[in-house]
C-alpha positions as CSV (number, residue, x, y, z in Angstrom):
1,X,-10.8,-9.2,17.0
2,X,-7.5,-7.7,17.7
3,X,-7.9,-4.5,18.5
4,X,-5.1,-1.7,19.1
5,X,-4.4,1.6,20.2
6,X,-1.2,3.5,19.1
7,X,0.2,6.4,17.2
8,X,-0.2,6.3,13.6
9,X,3.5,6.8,13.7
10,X,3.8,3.3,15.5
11,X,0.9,1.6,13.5
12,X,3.2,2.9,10.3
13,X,6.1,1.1,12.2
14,X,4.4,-1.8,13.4
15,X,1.5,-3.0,11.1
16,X,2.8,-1.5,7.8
17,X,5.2,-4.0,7.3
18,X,2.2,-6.3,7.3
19,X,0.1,-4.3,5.3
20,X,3.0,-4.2,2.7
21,X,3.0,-7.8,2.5
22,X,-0.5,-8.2,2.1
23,X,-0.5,-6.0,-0.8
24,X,2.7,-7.6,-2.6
25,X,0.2,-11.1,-2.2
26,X,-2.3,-9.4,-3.6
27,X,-0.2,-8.0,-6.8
28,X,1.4,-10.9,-7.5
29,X,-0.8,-12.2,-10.0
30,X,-1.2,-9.0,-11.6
31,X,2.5,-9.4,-12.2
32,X,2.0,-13.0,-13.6
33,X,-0.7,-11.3,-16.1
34,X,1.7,-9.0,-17.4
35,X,4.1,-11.9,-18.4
36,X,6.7,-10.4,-16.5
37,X,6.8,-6.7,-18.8
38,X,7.6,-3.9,-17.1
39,X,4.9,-1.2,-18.2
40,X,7.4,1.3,-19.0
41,X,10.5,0.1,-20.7
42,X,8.2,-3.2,-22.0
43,X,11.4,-5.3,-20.7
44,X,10.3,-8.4,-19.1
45,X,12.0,-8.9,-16.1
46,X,11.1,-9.4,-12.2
47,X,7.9,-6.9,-11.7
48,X,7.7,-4.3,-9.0
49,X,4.6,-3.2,-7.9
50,X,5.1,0.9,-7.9
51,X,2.1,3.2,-6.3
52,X,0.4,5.5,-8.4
53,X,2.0,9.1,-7.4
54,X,-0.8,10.3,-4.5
55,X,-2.1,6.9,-3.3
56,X,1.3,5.3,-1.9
57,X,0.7,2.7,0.9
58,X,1.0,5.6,3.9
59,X,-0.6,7.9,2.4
60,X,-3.8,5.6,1.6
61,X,-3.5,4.3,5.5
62,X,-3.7,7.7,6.8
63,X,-6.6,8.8,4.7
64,X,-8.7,5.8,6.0
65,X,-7.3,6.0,9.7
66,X,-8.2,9.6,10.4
67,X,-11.8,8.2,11.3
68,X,-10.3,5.8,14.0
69,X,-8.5,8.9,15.9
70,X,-9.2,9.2,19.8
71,X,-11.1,12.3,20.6
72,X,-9.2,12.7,23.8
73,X,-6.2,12.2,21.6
74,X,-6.0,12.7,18.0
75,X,-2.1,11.6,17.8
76,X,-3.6,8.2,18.5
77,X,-6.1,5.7,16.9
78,X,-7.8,3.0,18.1
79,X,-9.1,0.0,15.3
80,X,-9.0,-3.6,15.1
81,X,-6.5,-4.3,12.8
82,X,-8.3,-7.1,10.8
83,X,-10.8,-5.0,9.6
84,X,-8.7,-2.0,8.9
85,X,-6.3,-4.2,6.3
86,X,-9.6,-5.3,4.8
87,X,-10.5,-1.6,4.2
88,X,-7.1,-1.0,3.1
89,X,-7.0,-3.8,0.7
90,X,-10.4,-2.7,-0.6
91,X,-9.2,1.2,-1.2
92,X,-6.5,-1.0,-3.5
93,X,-9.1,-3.3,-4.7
94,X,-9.1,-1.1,-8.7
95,X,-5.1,-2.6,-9.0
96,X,-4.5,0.0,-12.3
97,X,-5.6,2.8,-10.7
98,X,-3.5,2.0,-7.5
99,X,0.2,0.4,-9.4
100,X,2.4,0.6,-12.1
101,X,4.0,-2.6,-12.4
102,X,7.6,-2.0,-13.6
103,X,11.3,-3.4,-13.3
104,X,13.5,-2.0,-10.4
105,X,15.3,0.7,-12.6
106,X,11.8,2.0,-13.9
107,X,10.3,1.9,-10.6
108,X,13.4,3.8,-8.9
109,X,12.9,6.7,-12.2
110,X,9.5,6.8,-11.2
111,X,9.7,7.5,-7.9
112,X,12.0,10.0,-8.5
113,X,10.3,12.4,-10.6
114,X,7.9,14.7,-9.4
C-alpha cells in the first residue's frame, strides 16, 4: 500500500503522468479495434485517444479525489495511490462514453471548440 498525502495540485503533477499512461495502455486496443480510423475524418492513421468534452483525465480525478480530502485541510488528500488508479480506471472502464479516438489534427479541432 503506498499511501500519500499532497495537494491535488502536486498529485496532478506527480501521479497524473502515471495515470495518463495507464489510460493510453488501456486504449490501446480500442485503437487496434478501430483499424486505425479516426472517428471523425474516417482517415486511418495513428489514433489519439481524445476525452469526451466534461470527463477529461483532471477533471474525472478531481471528482473521485474530493472524498480523500483532509478535514483539517481540504487543499490536501490523503489515498493510497493503488487503489485510487483502480477507481480511476474504473470511472473509464465504459471507453465510448469516456474517448473519441481520432488522428492528431481531429483531436487538436476537437479540443478546440467549445
Amino acid at each position: 500500500m503506498a499511501e500519500i498525502i499532497c495537494t491535488v495540485n502536486e498529485f496532478h503533477k506527480y501521479i497524473g503522468p502515471r495515470i495518463r499512461n495507464s489510460i493510453q495502455y488501456m486504449t490501446k486496443r480500442r485503437k487496434k479495434e478501430l483499424n486505425h480510423l479516426c472517428q471523425i475524418c474516417k482517415e486511418k492513421r495513428e489514433l489519439e485517444a481524445a476525452h469526451v468534452k466534461g470527463k477529461t483525465r483532471k477533471v474525472m480525478i478531481e471528482i473521485l479525489i474530493n472524498k480523500y480530502r483532509l478535514e483539517e485541510d481540504k487543499n490536501k488528500v490523503k489515498l493510497d495511490i493503488d487503489k485510487f488508479e483502480k477507481e480511476l480506471l474504473a470511472a473509464h472502464k465504459h471507453i465510448e462514453e469516456c474517448f473519441k479516438f481520432l488522428c492528431s489534427q481531429c483531436h487538436i479541432k476537437y479540443d478546440s471548440e467549445k
